[in-house]
N, CA and C of each residue as an Amber inpcrd file, in Angstrom:
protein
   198
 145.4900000  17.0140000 -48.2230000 145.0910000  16.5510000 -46.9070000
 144.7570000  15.0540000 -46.9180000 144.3880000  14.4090000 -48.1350000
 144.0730000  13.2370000 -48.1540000 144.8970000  12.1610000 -48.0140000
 146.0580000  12.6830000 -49.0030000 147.4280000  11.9070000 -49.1590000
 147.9850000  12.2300000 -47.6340000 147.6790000  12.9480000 -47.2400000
 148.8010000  13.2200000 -45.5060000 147.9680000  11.8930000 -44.2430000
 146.3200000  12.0130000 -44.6320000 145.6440000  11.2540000 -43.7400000
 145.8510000   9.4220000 -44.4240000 145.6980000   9.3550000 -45.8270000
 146.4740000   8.3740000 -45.8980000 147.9940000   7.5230000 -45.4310000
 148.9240000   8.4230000 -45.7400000 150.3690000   8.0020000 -45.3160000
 150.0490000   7.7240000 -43.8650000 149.2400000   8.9540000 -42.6700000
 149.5640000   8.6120000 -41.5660000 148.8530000   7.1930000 -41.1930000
 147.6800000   6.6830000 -41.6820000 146.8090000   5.3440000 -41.4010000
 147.9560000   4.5340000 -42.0640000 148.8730000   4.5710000 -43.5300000
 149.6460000   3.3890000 -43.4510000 150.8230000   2.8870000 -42.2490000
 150.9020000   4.3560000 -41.7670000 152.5090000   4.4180000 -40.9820000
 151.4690000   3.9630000 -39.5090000 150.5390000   3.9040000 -39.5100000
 150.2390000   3.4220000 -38.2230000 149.2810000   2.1220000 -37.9110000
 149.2440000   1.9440000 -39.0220000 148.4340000   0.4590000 -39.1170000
 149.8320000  -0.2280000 -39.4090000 150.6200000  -0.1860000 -40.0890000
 152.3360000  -0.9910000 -39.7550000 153.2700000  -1.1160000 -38.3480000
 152.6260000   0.3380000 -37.7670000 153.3030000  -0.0050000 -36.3490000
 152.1800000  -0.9600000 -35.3530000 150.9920000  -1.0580000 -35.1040000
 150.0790000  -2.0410000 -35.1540000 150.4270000  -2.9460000 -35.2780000
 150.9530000  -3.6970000 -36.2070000 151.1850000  -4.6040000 -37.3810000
 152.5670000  -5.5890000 -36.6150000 153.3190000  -4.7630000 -36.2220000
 154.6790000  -4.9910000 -36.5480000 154.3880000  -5.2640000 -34.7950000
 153.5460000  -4.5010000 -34.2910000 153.6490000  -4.4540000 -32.4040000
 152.5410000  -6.2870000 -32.6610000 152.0890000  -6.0630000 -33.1520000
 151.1160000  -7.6450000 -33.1410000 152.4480000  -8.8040000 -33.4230000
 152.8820000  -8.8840000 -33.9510000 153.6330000  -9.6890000 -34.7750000
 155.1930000 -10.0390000 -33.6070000 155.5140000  -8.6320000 -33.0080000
 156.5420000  -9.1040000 -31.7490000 155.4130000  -9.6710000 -30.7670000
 154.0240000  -9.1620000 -30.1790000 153.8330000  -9.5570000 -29.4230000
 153.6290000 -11.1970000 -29.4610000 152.9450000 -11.7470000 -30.6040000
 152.7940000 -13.4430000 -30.8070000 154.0840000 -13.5710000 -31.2620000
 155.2180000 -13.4430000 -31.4480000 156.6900000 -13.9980000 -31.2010000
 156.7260000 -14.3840000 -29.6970000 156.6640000 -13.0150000 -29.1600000
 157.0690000 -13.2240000 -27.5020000 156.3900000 -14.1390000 -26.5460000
 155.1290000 -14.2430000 -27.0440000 153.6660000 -15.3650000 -26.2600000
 153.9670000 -16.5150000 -26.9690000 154.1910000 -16.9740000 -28.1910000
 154.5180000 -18.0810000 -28.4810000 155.7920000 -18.8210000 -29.3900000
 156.4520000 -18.2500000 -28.1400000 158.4120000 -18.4000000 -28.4440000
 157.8780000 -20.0970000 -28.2250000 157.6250000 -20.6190000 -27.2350000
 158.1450000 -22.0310000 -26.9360000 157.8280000 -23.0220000 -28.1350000
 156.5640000 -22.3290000 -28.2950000 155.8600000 -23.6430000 -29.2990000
 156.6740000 -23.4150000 -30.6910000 156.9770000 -21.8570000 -31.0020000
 157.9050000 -21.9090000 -32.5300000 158.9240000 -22.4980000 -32.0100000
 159.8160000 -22.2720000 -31.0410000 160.9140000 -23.1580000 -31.0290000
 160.7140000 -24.7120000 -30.9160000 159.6940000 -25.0970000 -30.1580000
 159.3560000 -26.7870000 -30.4770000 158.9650000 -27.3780000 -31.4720000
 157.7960000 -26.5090000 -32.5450000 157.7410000 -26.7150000 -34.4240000
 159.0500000 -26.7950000 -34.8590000 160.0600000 -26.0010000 -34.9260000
 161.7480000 -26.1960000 -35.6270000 162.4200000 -27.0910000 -34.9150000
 162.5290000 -27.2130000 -33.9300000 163.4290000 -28.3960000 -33.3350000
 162.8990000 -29.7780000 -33.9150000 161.2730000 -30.1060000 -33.7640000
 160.4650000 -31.1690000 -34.1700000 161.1340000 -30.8710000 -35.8240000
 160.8020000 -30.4220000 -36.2200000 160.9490000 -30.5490000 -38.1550000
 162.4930000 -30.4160000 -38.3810000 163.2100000 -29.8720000 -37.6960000
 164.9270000 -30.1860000 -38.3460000 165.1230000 -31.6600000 -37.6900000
 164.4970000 -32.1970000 -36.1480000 164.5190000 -33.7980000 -36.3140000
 164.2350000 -34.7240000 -37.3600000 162.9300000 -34.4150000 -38.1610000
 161.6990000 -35.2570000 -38.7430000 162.9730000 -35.0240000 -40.3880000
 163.6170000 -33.7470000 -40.0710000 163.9290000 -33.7180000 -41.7530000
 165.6320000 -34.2890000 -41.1700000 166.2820000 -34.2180000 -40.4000000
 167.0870000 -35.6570000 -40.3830000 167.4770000 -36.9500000 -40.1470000
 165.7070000 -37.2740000 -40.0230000 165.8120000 -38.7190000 -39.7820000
 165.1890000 -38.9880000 -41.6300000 165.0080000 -38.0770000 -42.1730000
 164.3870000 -38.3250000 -43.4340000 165.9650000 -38.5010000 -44.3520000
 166.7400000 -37.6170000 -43.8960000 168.1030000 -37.5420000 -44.6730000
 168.6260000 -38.8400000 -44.0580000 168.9530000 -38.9480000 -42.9300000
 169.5190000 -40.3380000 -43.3170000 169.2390000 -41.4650000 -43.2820000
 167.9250000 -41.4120000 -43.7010000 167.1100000 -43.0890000 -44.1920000
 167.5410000 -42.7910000 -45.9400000 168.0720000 -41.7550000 -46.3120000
 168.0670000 -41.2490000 -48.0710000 169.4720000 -41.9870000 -47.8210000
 170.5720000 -41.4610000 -47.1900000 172.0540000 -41.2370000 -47.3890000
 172.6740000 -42.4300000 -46.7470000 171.7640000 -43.2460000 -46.3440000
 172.6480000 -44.3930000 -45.8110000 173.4130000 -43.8670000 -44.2520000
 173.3300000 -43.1690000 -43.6330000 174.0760000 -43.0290000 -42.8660000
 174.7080000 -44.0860000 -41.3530000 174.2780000 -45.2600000 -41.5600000
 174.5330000 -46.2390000 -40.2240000 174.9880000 -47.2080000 -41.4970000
 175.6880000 -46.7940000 -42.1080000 176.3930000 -48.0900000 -43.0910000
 177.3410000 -49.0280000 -42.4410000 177.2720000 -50.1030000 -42.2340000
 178.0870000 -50.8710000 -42.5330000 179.4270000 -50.9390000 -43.2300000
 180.1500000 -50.6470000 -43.0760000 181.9380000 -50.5390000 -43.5990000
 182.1590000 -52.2860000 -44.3270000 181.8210000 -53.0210000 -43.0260000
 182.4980000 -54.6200000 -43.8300000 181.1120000 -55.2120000 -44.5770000
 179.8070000 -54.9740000 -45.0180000 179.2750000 -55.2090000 -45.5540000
 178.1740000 -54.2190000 -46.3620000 179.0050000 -55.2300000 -48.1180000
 178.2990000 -54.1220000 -49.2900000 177.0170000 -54.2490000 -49.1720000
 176.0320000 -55.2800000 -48.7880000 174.4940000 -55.1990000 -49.1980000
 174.0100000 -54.3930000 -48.2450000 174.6250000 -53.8220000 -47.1160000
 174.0760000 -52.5500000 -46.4880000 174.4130000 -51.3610000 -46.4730000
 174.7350000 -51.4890000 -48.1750000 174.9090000 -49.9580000 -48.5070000
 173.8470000 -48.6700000 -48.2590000 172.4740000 -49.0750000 -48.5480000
 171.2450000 -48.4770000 -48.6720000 170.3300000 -48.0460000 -47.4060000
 171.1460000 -48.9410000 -46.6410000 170.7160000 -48.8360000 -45.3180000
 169.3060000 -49.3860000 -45.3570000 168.7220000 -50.2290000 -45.7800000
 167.1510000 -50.8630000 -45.8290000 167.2920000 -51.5890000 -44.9880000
């Protein structure tokens, strides 16, 4: 009886769990989607200050992009 009242508190503290976890998805969709949009910006303006990316073609000393 113990093991049965156990399993049922895990199987229902996970549905709990899992109902918490859609509900703050669904209440705070905007702001997770504005954290990832903000940080895949922040991490490609970081890549191409690394990679040179606004190089110069007719001049070598702006290879580095500095």
């Amino acid at each position: 009886m113990t093991k049965f009242m156990k399993n049922m508190f895990a199987i229902g503290a996970a549905i709990v769990l899992i109902g918490t976890a859609v509900f703050l998805v669904i209440t705070y969709w905007d702001k997770i989607l504005s954290a990832l949009t903000a940080s895949a910006r922040v991490a490609t303006n970081v890549l191409n200050q690394f990679s040179g990316d606004s190089i110069d073609s007719d001049d070598p000393s702006d290879y580095y992009d500095l």
